[in-house]
Structure formats: structure tokens, C-alpha cells
C-alpha positions as CSV (number, residue, x, y, z in Angstrom):
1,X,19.1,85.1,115.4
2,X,20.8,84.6,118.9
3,X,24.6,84.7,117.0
4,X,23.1,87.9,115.1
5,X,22.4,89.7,118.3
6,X,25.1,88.6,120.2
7,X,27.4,89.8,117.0
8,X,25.8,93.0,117.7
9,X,26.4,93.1,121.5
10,X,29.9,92.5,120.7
11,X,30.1,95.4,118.1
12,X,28.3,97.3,120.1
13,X,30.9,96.6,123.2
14,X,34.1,97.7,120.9
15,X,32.1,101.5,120.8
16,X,31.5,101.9,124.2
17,X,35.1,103.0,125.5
18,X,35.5,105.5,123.0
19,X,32.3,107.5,124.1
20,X,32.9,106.8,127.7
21,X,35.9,109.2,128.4
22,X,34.8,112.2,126.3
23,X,33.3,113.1,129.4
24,X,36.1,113.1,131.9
25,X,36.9,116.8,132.6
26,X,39.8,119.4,131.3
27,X,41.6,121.4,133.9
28,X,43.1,124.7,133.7
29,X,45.4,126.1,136.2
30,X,47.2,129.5,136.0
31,X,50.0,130.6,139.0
32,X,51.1,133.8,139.3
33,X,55.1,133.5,140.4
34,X,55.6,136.9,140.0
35,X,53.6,140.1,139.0
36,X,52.1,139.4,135.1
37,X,54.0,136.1,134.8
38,X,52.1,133.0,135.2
39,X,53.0,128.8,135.5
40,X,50.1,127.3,133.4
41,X,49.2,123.6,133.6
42,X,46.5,122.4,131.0
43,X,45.2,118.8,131.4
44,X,42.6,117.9,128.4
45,X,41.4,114.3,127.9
46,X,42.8,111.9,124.8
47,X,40.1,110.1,122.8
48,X,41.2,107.2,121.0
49,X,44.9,108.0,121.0
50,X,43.9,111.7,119.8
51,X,43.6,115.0,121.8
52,X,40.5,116.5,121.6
53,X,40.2,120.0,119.7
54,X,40.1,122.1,122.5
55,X,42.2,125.0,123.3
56,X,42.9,127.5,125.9
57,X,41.9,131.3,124.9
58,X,43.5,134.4,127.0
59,X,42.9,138.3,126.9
60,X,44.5,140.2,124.0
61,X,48.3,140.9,124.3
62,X,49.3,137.8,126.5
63,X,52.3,135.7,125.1
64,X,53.3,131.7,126.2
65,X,56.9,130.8,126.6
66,X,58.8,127.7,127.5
67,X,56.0,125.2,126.1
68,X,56.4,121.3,127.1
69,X,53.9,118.9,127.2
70,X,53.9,115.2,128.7
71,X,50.5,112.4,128.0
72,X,49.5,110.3,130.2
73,X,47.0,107.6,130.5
74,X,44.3,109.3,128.5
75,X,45.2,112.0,129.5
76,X,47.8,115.2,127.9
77,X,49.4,117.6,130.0
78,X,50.9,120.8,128.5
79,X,52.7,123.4,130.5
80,X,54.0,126.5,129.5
81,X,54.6,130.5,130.8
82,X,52.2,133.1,130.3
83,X,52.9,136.8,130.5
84,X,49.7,138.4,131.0
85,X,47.3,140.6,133.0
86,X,44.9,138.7,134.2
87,X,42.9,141.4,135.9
88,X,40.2,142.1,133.5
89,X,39.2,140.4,130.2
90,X,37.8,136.5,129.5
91,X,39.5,133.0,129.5
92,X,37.7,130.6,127.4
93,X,38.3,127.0,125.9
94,X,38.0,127.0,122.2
95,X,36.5,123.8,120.9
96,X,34.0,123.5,124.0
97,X,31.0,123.8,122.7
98,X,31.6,120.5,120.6
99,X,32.0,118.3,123.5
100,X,30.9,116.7,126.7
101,X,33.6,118.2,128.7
102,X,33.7,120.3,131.4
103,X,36.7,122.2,131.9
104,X,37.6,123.6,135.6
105,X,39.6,126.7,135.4
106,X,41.7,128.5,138.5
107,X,43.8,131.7,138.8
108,X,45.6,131.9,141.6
109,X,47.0,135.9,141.7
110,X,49.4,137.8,144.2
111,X,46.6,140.6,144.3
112,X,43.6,140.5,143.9
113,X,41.0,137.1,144.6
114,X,41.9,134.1,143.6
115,X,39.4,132.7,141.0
116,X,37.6,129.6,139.8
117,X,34.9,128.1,137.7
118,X,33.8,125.6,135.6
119,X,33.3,126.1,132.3
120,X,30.8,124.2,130.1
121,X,28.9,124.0,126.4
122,X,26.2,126.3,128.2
123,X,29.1,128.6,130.0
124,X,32.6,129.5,128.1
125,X,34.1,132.2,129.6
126,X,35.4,133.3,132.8
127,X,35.0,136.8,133.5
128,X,38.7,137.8,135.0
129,X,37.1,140.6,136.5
130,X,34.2,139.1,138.5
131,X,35.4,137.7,142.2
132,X,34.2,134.1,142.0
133,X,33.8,131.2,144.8
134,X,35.2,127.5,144.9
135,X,32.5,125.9,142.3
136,X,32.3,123.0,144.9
137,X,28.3,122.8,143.7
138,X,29.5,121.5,140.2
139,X,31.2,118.0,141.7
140,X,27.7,116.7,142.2
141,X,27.5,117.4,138.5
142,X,30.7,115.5,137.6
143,X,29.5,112.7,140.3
144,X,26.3,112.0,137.8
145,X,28.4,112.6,134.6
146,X,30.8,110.1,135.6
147,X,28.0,107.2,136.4
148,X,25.9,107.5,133.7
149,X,28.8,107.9,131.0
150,X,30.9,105.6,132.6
151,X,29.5,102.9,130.8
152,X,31.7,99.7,132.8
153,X,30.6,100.9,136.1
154,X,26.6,101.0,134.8
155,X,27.1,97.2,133.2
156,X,28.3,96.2,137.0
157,X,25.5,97.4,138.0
158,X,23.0,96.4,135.6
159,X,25.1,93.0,136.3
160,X,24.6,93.2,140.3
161,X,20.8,93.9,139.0
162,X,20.5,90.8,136.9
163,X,21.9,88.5,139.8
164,X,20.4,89.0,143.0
165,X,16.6,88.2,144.2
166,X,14.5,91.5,144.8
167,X,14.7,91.2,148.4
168,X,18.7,90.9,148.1
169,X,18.9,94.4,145.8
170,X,18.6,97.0,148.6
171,X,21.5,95.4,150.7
172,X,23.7,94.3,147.3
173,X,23.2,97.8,146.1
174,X,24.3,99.6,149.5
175,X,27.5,97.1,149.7
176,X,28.5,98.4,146.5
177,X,28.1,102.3,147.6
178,X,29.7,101.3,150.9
179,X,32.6,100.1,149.1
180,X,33.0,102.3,146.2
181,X,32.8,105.1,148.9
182,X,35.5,104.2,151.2
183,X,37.8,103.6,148.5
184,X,37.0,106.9,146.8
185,X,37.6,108.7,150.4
186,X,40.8,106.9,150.9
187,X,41.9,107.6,147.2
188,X,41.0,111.7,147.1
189,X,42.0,112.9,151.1
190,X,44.3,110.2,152.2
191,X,46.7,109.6,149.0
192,X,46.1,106.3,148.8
193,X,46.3,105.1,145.2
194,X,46.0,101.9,142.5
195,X,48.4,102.0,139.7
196,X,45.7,102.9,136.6
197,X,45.9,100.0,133.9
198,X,45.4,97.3,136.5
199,X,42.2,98.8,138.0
200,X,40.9,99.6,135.0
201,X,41.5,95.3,134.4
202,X,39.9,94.5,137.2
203,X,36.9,96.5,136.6
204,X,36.4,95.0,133.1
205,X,37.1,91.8,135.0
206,X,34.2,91.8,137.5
207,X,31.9,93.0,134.9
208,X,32.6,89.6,133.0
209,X,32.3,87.9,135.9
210,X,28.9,89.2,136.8
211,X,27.8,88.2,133.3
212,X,29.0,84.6,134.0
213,X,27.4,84.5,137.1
214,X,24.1,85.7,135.8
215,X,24.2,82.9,133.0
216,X,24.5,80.5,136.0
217,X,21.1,81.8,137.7
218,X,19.5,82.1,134.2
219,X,20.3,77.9,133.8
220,X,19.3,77.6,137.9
221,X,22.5,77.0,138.7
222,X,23.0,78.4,142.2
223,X,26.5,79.6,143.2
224,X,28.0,81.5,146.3
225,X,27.6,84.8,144.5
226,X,23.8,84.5,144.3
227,X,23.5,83.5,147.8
228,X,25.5,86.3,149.0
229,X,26.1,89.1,146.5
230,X,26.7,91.6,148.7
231,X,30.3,90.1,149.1
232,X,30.7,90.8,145.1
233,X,29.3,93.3,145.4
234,X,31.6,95.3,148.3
235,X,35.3,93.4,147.2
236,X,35.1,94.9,143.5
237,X,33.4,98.2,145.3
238,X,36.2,98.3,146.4
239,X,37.7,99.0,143.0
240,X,35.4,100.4,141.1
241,X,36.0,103.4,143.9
242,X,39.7,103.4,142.6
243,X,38.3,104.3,139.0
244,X,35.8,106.9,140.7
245,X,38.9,108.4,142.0
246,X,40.1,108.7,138.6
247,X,37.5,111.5,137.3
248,X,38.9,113.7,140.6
249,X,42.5,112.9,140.0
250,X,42.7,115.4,136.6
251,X,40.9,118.4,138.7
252,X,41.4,118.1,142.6
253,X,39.2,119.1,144.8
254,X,38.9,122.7,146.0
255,X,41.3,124.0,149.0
256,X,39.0,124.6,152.2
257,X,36.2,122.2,150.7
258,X,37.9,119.3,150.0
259,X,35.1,117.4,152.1
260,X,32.0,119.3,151.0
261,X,33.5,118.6,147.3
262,X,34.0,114.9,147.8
263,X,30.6,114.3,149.4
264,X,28.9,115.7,146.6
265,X,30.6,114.1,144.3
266,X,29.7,111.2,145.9
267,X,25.9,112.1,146.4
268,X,26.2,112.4,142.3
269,X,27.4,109.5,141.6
270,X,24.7,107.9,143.9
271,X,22.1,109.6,142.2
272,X,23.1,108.5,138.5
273,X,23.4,105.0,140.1
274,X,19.9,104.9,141.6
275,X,18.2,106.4,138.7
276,X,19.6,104.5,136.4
277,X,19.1,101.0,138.8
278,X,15.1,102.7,138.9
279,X,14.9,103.3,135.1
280,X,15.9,99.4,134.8
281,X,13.5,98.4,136.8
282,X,10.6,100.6,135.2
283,X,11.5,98.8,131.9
284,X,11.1,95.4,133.3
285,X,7.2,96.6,134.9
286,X,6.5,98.1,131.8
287,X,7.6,94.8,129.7
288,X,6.2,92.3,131.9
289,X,3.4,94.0,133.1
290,X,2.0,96.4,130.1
291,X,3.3,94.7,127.2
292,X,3.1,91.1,128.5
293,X,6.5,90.3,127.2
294,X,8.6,87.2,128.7
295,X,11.2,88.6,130.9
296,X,13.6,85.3,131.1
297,X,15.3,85.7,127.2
298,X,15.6,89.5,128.0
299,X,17.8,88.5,131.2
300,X,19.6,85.4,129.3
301,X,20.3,88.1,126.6
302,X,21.5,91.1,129.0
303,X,23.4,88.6,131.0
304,X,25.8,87.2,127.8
305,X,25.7,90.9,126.4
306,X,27.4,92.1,129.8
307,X,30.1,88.9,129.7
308,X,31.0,89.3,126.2
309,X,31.3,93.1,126.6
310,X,33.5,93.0,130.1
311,X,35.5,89.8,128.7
312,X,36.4,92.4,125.5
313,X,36.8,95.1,127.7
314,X,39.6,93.0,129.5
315,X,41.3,91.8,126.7
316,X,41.5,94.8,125.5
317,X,43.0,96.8,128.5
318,X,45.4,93.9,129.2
319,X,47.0,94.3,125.3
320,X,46.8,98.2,125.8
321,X,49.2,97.6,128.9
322,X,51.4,94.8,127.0
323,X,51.8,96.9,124.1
């Protein structure tokens, strides 16, 4: 029964990454160089090697010119000119309403305001004609997305959860926001940047780790990690904040509220990451308290499923980088 479930984990570990970057957000930008003429830059995530189905949508009577395009890591970039007037009328992103994705949008005119937005399932079109403001309110939405779809940076946690003592969690849990934090700052305002593939690694990495080092606590097997997780906790914080970074690097942040827009991303990702940390807990009251049920082959279990899982997760990024 133990090899069934743990067959499962595994199968269930291969999934995850596909459904993990749906979310990661599209990015439209339009530059007027010179009256009607604009330089357009569309970013849209790749799932599994394949470009989602979405698809810019202008006012009647614009035409593109010069089209290129260039992918990246997960991501494809297309650029081409657009001769339009982009005073009046909609843009929309076809295909939208069949994903997670958010798409930012900006128009940046000679006359007239500048304009921006976020466009979602619930919201498709921006109105060309309707002065709008930076959407700086939407990061803290991205901030949540990003934690509670970003499936290796919840098993870290649920890891970090699984090691330490309850009187440890508070300061484990605020070495990993410290960290994670710092990093991000340094990443989005001072330039300072990770090469992709081997954070991504490293991340998978420590998420194996954590699982090994929960096994050992499980067995009563007492290591340097469990006496002092916050010092896990704040080195790969330290990383994971690189891969934070990564969910700003396809959209910016707004000009004049770079700050305001990185602190409430920030504040999101807190928020997914202390509900989520809460819900875990609830689930252990409810099991141990309500339904009587023994909590020690729950945490033997979780702690394997979240070594196998981050040992795949490795394996697989390091052959993605050979290959």
C-alpha cells in the first residue's frame, strides 16, 4: 500500500510543473515612435514547450509589419509594428477567457495619457478612450497567484512546516520572508540577477532536502537543520526570492511606483503563504483533534511525497538545461 501511494506521489509530482506556469502573466506593450505608428512587444507564457492560444486583438483598420519573435525560458516574445489609432476603440487578448493568465497591457502615446491595465478572464478589454492609472493594486494579486500556484515554493513550505517544533515555526517562517524578501528587492530595483535554470535547480533542490530532513525527525534522528531551521530556512530564502523575481521580470513594475508595486507584491505573496501555512495547520486540528486520526504516517507520508517530488523536480530541470 505504501509503494502504491508513493507511486502516486510521484505521478502526481510529474503534473505539477505543467499547471504551475499557466499562471505566470502575458504582457503587452505598445510605443508610439511616431504619430499612428507603434513598437509592440508581446510576452505570453509557453506551457509544456507550446504557446498558449492567446492573441492580441486591436481596433478595426490597424495593420502589423516587420513581425519577429524570439522564446525564451518559458517564455515567447514577439515584436512587430503597428499602424494604428489608438485613440478610441478596445484592445483585447483573444484566448483569455480560457486561462489563468493575466495579461498587463500599456500604451504609451505622444498625445494624449499614457494608459495601462490588467486584463483578466473577468476583464478583456481596455477601453483606448478611458484615461486609466498605473494598476499598481493588481501586484498584490499576482503576489498571491504566484504562491499558491507556484507549487515548489508551497512544498518548501509545507517542508519548513513538517520540520520544525511549533515553537520554532514563527521564527523559521519569518527567516524565510526575510530572505525571500531581500532577494526579491535586490532582484526588481537593484538589477541584481541569477541566471534562470540554476535557480530553478536549487529550488527543486532544497525542496528535496527538506523532505530528507523531515524523514530524519520522523525516525528521531536529530540533525543541525532541526535544531536551527531558521538557517534553512533564510540561505534557500535567499533563492527562492530569485524565482519570486521571476513572475515580475515578464511585466516590470510601474514607472513612479516601482516601490508601492513591489511591496504589494510582496504583502501577496505573504498572504498566500500564511494562509496556506494556516490551512495546513487547520487540517492537522481537525485530523487529530475531530477525527482522532494518527498524525505521525500523515507526516512520514508528506515528508517522502515532498523528497520524491523535489528530487524529480531536480532531475528534471538539470536534463532540461543539459539537453
Amino acid at each position: 500500500m505504501n509503494r502504491l501511494l508513493l507511486a502516486l506521489l510521484l505521478l502526481f509530482g510529474i503534473a505539477l510543473p505543467a499547471a504551475a506556469h499557466e499562471v505566470r502573466p502575458a504582457y503587452l506593450e505598445l510605443v508610439e515612435t511616431e504619430p499612428g505608428r507603434f513598437a509592440v512587444t508581446w510576452k505570453q507564457p509557453i506551457l509544456d514547450g507550446r504557446r498558449l492560444k492567446l492573441d492580441p486583438v486591436f481596433p478595426d483598420g490597424c495593420t502589423r509589419e516587420r513581425d519577429r519573435a524570439e522564446a525564451g525560458a518559458g517564455t515567447l516574445v514577439q515584436r512587430w509594428d503597428l499602424r494604428c489609432d489608438l485613440s478610441a476603440g478596445h484592445i483585447a487578448i483573444e484566448g483569455l477567457e480560457r486561462t489563468l493568465t493575466d495579461a498587463f497591457v500599456r500604451v504609451d502615446r505622444l498625445a494624449g495619457d499614457d494608459l495601462s491595465a490588467v486584463l483578466r478572464p473577468g476583464a478583456l478589454q481596455l477601453d483606448l478612450s478611458v484615461p486609466t492609472g498605473a494598476p499598481t493594486a493588481a501586484y498584490f494579486r499576482i503576489g498571491v497567484e504566484h504562491i499558491i500556484f507556484g507549487y515548489d515554493h508551497l512544498l518548501f513550505v509545507l517542508g519548513l512546516v513538517l520540520l520544525v517544533r511549533p515553537r520554532q515555526l514563527l521564527a523559521t517562517v519569518t527567516a524565510f520572508t526575510l530572505a525571500h524578501s531581500i532577494t526579491l528587492a535586490a532582484a526588481s530595483l537593484g538589477g541584481i540577477t541569477l541566471p534562470g535554470p540554476p535557480v530553478e535547480i536549487t529550488i527543486a533542490m532544497s525542496i528535496a532536502l527538506l523532505g530528507a530532513e523531515a524523514i530524519y525527525r520522523s525516525r528521531g534522528r536529530e540533525t543541525l537543520s532541526q535544531r536551527k531551521p531558521w538557517l534553512i530556512a533564510f540561505g534557500f530564502g535567499l533563492i527562492h526570492g530569485f524565482g519570486f523575481a521571476g513572475a515580475l521580470s515578464e511585466i516590470g513594475l510601474p514607472t513612479g511606483a516601482e516601490i508601492l508595486a513591489l511591496l504589494l507584491f510582496n504583502l501577496g505573496v505573504e498572504a498566500g503563504q500564511v494562509a496556506f501555512v494556516c490551512a495546513i495547520l487547520l487540517v492537522a486540528y481537525l485530523a487529530t483533534r475531530l477525527a482522532r486520526l494518527p498524525l505521525a504516517p500523515a507526516r512520514h507520508l508528506a515528508a517522502y511525497m515532498i523528497g520524491i517530488i523535489g528530487a524529480f523536480w531536480a532531475i528534471e530541470r538539470i536534463v532540461n538545461v543539459l539537453v
